[in-house]
Chimera marker file (.cmm) of the C-alpha trace (Angstrom):
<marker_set name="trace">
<marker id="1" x="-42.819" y="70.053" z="93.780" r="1" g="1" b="0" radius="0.5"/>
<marker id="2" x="-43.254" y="73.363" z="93.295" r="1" g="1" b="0" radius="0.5"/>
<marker id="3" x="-42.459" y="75.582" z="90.393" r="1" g="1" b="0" radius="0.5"/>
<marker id="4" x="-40.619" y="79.352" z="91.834" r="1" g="1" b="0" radius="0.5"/>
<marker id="5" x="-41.630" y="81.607" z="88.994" r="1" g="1" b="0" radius="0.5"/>
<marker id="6" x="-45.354" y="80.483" z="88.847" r="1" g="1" b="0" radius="0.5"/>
<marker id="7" x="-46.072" y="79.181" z="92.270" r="1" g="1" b="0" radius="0.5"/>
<marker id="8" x="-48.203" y="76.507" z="90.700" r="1" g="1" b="0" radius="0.5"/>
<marker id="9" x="-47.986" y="73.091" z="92.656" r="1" g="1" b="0" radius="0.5"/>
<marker id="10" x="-47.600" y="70.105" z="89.998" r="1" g="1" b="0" radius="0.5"/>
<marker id="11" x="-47.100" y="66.437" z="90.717" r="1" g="1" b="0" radius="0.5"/>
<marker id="12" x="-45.727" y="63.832" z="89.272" r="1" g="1" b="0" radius="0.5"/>
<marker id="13" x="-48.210" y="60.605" z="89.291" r="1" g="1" b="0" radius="0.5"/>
<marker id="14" x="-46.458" y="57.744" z="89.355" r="1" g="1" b="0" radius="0.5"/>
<marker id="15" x="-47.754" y="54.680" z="86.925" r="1" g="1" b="0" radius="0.5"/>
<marker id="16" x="-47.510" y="51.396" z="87.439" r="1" g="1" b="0" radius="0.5"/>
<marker id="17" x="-48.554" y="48.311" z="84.601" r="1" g="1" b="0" radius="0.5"/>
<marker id="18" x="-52.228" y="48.516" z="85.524" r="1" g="1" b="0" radius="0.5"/>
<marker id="19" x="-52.829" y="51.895" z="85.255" r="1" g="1" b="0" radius="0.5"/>
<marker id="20" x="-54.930" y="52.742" z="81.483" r="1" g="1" b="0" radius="0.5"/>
<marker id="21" x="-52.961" y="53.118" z="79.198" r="1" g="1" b="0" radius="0.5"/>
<marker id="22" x="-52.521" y="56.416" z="76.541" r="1" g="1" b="0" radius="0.5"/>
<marker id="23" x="-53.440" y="56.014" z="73.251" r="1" g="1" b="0" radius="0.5"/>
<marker id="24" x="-50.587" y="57.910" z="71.287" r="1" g="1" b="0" radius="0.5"/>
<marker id="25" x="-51.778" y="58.959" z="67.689" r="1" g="1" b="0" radius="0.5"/>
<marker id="26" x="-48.787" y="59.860" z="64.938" r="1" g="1" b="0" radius="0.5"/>
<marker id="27" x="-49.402" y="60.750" z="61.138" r="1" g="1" b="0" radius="0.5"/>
<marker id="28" x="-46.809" y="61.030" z="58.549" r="1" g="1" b="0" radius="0.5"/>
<marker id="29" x="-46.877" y="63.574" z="56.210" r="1" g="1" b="0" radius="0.5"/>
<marker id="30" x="-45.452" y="63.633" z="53.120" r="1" g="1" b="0" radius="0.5"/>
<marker id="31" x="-44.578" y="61.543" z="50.448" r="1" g="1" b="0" radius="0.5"/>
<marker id="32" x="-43.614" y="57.178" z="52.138" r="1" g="1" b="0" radius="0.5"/>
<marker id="33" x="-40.268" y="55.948" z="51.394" r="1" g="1" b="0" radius="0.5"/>
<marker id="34" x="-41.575" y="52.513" z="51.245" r="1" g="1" b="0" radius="0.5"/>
<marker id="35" x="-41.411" y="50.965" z="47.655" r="1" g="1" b="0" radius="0.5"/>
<marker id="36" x="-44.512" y="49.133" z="47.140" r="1" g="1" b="0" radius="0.5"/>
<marker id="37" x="-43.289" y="47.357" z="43.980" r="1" g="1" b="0" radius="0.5"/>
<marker id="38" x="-41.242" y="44.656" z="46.560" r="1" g="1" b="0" radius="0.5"/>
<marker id="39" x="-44.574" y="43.877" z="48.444" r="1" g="1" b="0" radius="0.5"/>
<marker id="40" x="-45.193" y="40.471" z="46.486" r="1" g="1" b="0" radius="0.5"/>
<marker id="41" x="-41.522" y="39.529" z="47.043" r="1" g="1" b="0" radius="0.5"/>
<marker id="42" x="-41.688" y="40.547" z="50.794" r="1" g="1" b="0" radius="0.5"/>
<marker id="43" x="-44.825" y="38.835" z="51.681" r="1" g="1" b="0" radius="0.5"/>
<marker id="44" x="-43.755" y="35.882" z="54.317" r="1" g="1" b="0" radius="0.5"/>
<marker id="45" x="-46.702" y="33.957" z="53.027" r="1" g="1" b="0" radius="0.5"/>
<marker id="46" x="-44.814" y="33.930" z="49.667" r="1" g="1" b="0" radius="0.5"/>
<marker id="47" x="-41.198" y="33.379" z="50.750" r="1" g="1" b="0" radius="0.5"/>
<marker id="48" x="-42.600" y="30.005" z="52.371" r="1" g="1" b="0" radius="0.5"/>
<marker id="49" x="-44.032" y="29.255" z="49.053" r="1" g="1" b="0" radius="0.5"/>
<marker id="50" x="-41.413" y="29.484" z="47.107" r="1" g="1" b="0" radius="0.5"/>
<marker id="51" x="-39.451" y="27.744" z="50.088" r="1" g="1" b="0" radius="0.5"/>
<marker id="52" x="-41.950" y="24.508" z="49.604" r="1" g="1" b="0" radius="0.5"/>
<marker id="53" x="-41.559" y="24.774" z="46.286" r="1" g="1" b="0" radius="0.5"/>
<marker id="54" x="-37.355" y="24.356" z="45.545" r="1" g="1" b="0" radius="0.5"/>
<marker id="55" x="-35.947" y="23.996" z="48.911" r="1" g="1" b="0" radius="0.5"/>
<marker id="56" x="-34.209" y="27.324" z="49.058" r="1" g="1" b="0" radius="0.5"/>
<marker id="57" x="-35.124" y="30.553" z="50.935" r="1" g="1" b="0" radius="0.5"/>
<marker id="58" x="-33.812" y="32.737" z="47.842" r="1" g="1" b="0" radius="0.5"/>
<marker id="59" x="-33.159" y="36.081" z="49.561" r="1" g="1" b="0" radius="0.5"/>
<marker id="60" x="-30.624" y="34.363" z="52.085" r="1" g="1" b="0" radius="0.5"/>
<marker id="61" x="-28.865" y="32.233" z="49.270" r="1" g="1" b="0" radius="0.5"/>
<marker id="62" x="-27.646" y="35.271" z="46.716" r="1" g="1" b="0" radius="0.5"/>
<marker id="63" x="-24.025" y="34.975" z="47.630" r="1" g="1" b="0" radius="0.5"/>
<marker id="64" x="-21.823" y="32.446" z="45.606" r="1" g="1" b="0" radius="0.5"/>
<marker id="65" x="-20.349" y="29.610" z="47.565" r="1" g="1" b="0" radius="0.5"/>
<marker id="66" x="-16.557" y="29.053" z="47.803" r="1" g="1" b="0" radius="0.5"/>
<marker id="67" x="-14.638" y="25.999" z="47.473" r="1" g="1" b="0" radius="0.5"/>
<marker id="68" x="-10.936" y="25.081" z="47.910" r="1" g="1" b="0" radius="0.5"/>
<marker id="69" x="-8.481" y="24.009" z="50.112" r="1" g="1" b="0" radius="0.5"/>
<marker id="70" x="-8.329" y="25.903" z="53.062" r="1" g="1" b="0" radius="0.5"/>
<marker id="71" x="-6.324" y="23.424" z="55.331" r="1" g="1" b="0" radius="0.5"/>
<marker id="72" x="-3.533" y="26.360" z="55.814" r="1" g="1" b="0" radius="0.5"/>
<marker id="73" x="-6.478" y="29.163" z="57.180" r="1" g="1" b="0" radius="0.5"/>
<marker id="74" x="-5.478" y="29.478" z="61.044" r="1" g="1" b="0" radius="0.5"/>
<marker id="75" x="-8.332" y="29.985" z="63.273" r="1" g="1" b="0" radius="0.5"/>
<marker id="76" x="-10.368" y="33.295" z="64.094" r="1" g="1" b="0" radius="0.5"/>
<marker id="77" x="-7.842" y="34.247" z="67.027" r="1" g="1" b="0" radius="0.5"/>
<marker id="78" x="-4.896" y="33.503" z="64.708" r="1" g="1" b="0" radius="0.5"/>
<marker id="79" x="-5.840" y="35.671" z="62.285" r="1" g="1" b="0" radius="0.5"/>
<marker id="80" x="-6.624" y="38.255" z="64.109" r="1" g="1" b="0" radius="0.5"/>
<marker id="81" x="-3.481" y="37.888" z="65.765" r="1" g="1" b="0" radius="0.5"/>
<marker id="82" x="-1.674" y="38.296" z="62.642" r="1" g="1" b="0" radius="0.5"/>
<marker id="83" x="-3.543" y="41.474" z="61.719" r="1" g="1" b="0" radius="0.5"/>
<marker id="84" x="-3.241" y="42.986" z="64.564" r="1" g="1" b="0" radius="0.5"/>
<marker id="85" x="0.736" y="42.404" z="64.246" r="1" g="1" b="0" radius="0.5"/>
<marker id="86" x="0.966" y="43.710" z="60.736" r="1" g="1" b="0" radius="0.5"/>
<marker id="87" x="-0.921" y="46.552" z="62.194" r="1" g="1" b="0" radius="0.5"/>
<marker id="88" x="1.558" y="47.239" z="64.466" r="1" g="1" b="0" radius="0.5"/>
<marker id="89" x="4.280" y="46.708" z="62.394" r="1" g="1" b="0" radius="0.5"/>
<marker id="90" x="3.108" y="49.086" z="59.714" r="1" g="1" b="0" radius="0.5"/>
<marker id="91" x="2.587" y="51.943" z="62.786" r="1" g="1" b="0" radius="0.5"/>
<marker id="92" x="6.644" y="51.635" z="62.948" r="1" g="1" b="0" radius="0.5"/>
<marker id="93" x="7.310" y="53.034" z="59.605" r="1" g="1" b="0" radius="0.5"/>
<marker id="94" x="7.856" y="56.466" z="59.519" r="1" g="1" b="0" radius="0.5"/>
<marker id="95" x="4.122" y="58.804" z="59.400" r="1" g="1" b="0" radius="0.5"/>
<marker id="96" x="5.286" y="60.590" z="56.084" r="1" g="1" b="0" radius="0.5"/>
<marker id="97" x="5.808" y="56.950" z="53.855" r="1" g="1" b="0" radius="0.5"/>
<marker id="98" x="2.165" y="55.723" z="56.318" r="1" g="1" b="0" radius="0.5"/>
<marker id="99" x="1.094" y="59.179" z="54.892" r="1" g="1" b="0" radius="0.5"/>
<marker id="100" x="1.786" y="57.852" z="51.313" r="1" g="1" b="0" radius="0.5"/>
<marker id="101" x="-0.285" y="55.016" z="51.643" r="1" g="1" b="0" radius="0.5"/>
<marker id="102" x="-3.302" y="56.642" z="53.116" r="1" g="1" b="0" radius="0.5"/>
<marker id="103" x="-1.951" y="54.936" z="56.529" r="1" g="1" b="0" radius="0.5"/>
<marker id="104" x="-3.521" y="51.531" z="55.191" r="1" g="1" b="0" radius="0.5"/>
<marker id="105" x="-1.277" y="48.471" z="55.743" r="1" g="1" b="0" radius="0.5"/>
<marker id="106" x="-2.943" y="46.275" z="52.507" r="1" g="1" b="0" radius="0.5"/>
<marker id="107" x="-2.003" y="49.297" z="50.157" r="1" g="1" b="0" radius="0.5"/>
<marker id="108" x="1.567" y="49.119" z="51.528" r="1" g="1" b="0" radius="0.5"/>
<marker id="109" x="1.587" y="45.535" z="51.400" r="1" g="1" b="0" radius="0.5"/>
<marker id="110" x="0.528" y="45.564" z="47.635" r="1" g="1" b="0" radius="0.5"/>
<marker id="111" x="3.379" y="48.012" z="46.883" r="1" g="1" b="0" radius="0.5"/>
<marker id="112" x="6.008" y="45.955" z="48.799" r="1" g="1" b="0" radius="0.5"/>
<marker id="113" x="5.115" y="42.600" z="47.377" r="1" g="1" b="0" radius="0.5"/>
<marker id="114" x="5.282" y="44.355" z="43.639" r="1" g="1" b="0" radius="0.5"/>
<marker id="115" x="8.898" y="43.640" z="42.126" r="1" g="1" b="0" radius="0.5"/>
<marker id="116" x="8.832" y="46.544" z="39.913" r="1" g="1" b="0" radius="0.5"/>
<marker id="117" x="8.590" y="48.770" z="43.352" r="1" g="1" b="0" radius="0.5"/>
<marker id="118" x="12.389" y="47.685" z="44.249" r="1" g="1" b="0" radius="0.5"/>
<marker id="119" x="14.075" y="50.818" z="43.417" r="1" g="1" b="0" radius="0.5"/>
<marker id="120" x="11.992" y="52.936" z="45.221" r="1" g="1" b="0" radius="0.5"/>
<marker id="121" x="11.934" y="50.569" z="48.199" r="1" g="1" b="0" radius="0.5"/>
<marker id="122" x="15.355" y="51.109" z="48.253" r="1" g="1" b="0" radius="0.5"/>
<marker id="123" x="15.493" y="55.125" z="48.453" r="1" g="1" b="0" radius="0.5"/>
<marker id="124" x="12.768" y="54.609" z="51.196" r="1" g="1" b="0" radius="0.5"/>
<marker id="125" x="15.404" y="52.519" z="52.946" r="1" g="1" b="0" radius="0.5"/>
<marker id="126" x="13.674" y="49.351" z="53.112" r="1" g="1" b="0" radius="0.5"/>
<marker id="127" x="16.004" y="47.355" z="50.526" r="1" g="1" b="0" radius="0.5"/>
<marker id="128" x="19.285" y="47.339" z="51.920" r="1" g="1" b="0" radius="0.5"/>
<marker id="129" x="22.025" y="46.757" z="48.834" r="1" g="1" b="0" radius="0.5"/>
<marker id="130" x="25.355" y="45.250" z="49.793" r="1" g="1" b="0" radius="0.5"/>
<marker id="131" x="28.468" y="47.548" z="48.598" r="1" g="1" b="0" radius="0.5"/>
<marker id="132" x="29.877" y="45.834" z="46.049" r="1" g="1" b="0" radius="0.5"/>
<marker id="133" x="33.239" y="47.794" z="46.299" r="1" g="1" b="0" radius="0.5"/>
<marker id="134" x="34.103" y="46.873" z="49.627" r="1" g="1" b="0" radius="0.5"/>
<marker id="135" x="34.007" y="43.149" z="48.968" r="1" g="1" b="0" radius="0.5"/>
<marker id="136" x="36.446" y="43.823" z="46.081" r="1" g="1" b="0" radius="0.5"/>
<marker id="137" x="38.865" y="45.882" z="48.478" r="1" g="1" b="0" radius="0.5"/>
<marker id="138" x="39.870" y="43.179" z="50.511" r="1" g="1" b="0" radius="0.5"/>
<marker id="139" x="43.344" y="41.979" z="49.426" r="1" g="1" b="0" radius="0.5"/>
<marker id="140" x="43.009" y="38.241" z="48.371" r="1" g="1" b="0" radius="0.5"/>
<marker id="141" x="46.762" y="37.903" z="49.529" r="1" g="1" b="0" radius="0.5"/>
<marker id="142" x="46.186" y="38.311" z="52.971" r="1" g="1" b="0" radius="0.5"/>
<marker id="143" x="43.587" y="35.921" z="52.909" r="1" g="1" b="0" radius="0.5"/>
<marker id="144" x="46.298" y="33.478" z="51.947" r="1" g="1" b="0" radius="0.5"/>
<marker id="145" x="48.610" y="34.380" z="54.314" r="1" g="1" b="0" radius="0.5"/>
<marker id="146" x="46.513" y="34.493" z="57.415" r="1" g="1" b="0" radius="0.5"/>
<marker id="147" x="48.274" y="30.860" z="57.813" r="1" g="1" b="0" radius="0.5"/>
<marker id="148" x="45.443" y="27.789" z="58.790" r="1" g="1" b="0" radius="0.5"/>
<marker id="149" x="43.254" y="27.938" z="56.163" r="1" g="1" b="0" radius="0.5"/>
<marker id="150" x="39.451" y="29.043" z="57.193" r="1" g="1" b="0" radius="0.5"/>
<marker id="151" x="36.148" y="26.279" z="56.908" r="1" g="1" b="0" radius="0.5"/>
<marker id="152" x="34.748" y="28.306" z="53.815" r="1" g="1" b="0" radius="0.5"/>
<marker id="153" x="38.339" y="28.494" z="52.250" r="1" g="1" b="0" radius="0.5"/>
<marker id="154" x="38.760" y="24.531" z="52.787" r="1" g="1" b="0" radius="0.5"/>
<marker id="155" x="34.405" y="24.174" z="51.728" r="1" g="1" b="0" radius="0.5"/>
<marker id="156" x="35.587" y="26.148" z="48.494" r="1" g="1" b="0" radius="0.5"/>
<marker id="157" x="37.993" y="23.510" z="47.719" r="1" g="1" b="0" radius="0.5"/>
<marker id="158" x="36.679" y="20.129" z="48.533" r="1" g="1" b="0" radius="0.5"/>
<marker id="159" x="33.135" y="20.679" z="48.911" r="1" g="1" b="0" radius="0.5"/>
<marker id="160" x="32.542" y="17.704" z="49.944" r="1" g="1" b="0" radius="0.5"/>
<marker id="161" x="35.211" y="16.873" z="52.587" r="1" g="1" b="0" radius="0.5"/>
<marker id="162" x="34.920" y="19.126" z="55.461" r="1" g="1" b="0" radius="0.5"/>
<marker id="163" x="36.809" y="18.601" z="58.614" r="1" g="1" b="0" radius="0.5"/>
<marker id="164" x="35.737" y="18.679" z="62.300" r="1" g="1" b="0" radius="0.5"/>
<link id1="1" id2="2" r="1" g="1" b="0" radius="0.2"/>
<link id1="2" id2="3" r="1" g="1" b="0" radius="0.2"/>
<link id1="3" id2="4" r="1" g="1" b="0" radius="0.2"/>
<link id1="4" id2="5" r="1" g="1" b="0" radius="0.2"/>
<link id1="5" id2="6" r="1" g="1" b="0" radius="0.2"/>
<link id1="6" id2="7" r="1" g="1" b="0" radius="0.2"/>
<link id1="7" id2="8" r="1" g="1" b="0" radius="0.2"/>
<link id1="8" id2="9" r="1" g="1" b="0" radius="0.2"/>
<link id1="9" id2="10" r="1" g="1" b="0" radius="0.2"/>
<link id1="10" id2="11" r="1" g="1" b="0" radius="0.2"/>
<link id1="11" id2="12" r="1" g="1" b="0" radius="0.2"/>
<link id1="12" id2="13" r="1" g="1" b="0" radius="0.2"/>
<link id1="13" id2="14" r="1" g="1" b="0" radius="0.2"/>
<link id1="14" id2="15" r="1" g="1" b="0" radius="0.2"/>
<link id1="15" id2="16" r="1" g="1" b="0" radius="0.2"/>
<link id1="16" id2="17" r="1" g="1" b="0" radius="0.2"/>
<link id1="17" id2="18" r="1" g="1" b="0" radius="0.2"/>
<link id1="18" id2="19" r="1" g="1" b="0" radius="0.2"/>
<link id1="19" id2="20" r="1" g="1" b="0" radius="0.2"/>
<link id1="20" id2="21" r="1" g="1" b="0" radius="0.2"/>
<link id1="21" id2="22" r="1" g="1" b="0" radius="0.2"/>
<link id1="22" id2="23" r="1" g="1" b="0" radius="0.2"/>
<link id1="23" id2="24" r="1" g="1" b="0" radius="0.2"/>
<link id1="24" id2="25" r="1" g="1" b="0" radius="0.2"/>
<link id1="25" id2="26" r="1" g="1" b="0" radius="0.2"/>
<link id1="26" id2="27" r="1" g="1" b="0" radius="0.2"/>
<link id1="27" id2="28" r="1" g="1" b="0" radius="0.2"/>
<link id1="28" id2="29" r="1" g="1" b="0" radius="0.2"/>
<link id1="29" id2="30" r="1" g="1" b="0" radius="0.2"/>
<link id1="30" id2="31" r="1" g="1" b="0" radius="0.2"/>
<link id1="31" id2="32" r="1" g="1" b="0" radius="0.2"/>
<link id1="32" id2="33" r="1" g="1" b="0" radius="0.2"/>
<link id1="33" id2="34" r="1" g="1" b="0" radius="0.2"/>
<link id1="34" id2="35" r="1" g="1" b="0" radius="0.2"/>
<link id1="35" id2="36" r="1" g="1" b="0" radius="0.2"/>
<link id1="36" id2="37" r="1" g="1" b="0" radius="0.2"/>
<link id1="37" id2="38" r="1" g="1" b="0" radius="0.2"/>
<link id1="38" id2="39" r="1" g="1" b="0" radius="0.2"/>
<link id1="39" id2="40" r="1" g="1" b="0" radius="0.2"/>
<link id1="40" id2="41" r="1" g="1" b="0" radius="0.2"/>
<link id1="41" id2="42" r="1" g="1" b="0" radius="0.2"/>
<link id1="42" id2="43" r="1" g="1" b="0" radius="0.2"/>
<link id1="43" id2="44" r="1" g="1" b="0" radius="0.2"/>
<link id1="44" id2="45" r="1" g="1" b="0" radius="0.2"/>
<link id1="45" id2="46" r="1" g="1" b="0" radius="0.2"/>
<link id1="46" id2="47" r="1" g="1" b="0" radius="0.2"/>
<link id1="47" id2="48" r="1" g="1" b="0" radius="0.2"/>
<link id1="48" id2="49" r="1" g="1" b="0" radius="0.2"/>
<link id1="49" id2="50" r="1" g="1" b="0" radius="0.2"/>
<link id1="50" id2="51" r="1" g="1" b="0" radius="0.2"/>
<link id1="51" id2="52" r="1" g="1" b="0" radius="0.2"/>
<link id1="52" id2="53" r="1" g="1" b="0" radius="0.2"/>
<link id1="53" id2="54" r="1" g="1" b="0" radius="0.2"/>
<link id1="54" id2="55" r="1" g="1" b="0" radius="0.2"/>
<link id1="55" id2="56" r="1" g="1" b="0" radius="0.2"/>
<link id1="56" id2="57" r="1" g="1" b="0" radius="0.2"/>
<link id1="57" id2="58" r="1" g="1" b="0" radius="0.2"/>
<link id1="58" id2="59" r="1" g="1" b="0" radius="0.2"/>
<link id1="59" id2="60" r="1" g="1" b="0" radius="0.2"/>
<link id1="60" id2="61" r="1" g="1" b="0" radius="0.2"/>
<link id1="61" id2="62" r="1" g="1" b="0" radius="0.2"/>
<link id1="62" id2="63" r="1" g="1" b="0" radius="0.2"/>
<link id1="63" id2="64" r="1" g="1" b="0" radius="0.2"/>
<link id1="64" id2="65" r="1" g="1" b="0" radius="0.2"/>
<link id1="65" id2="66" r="1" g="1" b="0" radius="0.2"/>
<link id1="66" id2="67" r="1" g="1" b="0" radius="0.2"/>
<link id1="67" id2="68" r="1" g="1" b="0" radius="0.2"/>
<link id1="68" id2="69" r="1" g="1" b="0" radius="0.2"/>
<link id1="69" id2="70" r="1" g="1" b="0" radius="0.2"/>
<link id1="70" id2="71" r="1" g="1" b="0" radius="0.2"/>
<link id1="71" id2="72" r="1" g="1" b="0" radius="0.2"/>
<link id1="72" id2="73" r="1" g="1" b="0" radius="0.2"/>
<link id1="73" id2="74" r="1" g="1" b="0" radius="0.2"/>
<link id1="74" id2="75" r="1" g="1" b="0" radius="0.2"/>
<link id1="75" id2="76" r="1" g="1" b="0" radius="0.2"/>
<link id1="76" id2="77" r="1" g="1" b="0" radius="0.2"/>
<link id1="77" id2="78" r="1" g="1" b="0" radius="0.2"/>
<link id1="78" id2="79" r="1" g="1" b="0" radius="0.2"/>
<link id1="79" id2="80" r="1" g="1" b="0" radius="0.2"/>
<link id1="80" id2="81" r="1" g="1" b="0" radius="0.2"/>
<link id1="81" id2="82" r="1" g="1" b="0" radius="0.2"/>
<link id1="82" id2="83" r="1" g="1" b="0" radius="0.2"/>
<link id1="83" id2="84" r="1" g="1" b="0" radius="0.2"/>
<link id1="84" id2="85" r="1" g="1" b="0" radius="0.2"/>
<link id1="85" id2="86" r="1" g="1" b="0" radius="0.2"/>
<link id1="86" id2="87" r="1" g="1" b="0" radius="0.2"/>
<link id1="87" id2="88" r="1" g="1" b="0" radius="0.2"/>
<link id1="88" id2="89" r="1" g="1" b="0" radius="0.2"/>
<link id1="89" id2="90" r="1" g="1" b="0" radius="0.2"/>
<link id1="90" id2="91" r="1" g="1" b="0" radius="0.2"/>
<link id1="91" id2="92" r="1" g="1" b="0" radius="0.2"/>
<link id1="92" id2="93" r="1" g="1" b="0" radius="0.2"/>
<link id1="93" id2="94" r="1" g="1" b="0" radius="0.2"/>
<link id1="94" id2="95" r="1" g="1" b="0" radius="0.2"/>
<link id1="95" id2="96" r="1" g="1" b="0" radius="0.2"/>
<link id1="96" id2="97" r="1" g="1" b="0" radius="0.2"/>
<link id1="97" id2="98" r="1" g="1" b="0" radius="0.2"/>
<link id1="98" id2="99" r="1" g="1" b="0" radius="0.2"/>
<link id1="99" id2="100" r="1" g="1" b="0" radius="0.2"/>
<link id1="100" id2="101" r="1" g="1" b="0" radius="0.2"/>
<link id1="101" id2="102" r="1" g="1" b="0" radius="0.2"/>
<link id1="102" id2="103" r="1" g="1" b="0" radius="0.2"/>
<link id1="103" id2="104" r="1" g="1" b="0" radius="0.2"/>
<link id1="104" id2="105" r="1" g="1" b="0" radius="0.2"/>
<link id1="105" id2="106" r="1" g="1" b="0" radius="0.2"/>
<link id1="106" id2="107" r="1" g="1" b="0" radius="0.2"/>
<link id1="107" id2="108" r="1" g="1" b="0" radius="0.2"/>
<link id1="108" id2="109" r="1" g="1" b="0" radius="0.2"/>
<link id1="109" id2="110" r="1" g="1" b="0" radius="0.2"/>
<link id1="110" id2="111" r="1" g="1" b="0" radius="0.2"/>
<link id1="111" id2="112" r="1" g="1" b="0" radius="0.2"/>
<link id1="112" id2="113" r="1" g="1" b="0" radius="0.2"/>
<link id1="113" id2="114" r="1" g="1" b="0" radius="0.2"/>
<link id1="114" id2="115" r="1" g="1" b="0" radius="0.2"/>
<link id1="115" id2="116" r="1" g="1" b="0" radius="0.2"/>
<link id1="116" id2="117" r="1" g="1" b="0" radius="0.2"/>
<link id1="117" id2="118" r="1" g="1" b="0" radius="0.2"/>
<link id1="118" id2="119" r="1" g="1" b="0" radius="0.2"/>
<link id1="119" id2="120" r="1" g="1" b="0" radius="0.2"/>
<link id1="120" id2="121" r="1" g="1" b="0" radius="0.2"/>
<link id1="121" id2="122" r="1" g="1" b="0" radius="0.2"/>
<link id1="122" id2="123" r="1" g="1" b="0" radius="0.2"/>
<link id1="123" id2="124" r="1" g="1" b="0" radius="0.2"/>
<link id1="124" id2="125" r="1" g="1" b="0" radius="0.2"/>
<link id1="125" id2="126" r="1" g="1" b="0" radius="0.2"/>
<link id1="126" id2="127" r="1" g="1" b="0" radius="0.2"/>
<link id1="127" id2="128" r="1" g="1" b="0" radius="0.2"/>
<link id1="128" id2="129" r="1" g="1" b="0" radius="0.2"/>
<link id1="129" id2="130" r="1" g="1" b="0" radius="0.2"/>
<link id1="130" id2="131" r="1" g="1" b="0" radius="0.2"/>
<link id1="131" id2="132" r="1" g="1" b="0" radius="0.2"/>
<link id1="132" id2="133" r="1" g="1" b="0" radius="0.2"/>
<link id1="133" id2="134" r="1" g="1" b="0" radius="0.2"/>
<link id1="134" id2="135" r="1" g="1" b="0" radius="0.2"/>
<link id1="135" id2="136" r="1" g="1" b="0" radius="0.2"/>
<link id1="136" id2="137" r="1" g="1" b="0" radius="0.2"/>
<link id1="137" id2="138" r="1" g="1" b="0" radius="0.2"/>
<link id1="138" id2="139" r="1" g="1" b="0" radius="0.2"/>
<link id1="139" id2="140" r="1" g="1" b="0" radius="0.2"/>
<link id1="140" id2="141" r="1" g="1" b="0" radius="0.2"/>
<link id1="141" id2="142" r="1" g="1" b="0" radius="0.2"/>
<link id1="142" id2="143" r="1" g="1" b="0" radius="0.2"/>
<link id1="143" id2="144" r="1" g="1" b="0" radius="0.2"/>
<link id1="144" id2="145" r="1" g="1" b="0" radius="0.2"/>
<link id1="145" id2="146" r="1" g="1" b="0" radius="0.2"/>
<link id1="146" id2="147" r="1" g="1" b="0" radius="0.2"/>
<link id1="147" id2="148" r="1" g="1" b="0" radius="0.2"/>
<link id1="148" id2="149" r="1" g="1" b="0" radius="0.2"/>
<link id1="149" id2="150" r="1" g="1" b="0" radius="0.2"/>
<link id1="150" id2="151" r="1" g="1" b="0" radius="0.2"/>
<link id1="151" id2="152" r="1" g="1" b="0" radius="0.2"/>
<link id1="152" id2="153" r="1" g="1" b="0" radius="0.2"/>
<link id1="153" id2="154" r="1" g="1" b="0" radius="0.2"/>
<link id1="154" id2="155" r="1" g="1" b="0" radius="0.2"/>
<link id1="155" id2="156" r="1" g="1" b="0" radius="0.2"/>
<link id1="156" id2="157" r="1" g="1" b="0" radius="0.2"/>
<link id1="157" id2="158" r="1" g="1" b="0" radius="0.2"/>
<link id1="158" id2="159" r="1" g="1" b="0" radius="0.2"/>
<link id1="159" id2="160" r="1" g="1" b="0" radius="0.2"/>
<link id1="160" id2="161" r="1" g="1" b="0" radius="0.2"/>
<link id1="161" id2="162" r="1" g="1" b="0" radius="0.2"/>
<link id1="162" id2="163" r="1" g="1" b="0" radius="0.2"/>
<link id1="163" id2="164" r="1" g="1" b="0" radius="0.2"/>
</marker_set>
């Protein structure tokens, strides 16, 4: 290969597994981030001590264990499955109530499932409220004269008797 500029002919040697290998040489400088005061605790040596000596490797056991009845917990696939549909669910609300929420469905789950949230789930649109008035505005007379009397006019009466 040759180099334009310098007209200087290099090569490149190619190495195989047997060829001697280069001893490469690096210094730090500078104060070491290692803390020196966790050597003792570190030491393998000393973690099978302690190991042969109560039974328990102590840096893998720090976490409390949980116990309960988890008969209801679906499987891996299941639950990502569900997250992965409350996910998408969420991503149909509109981006400016996502916005509120710092588009995170658990913070918009935690506001939903509050009850003292209602009213404003309501002016978001979520709650709808049945119009009282227009139930109220139906004339009970023509009810009673539509003629043959409906199923829930007859289950209002005798509760118990319906007919088929």
């Amino acid at each position: 290969m040759t180099n334009k500029k310098s007209k200087v002919e290099t090569t490149i040697t190619f190495r195989t597994a047997y060829d001697p290998h280069k001893k490469y040489i690096f210094k730090t400088s500078g104060e070491s981030l290692t803390q020196q005061h966790f050597k003792e605790e570190c030491d393998v040596i000393n973690i099978i001590k302690r190991h042969d000596r109560n039974g328990i490797i102590e840096h893998v056991q720090r976490g409390q264990a949980r116990y309960g009845d988890f008969s209801e917990v679906a499987d891996y696939r299941e639950a990502l499955d569900l997250v992965r549909d409350a996910q998408d669910e969420f991503m149909t609300i509109p981006s400016d109530i996502r916005k509120k929420f710092d588009n995170d469905p658990g913070k918009f789950y935690e506001f939903v499932s509050n009850p003292d949230n209602k009213e404003e789930l309501k002016t978001m649109g979520f709650i709808q409220t049945p119009d009282v008035g227009k139930l109220s505005s139906v004339p009970t007379k023509a009810l009673s004269d539509a003629g043959e009397p409906s199923t829930a006019q007859e289950a209002q009466k005798e509760p118990t008797q319906l007919t088929t």
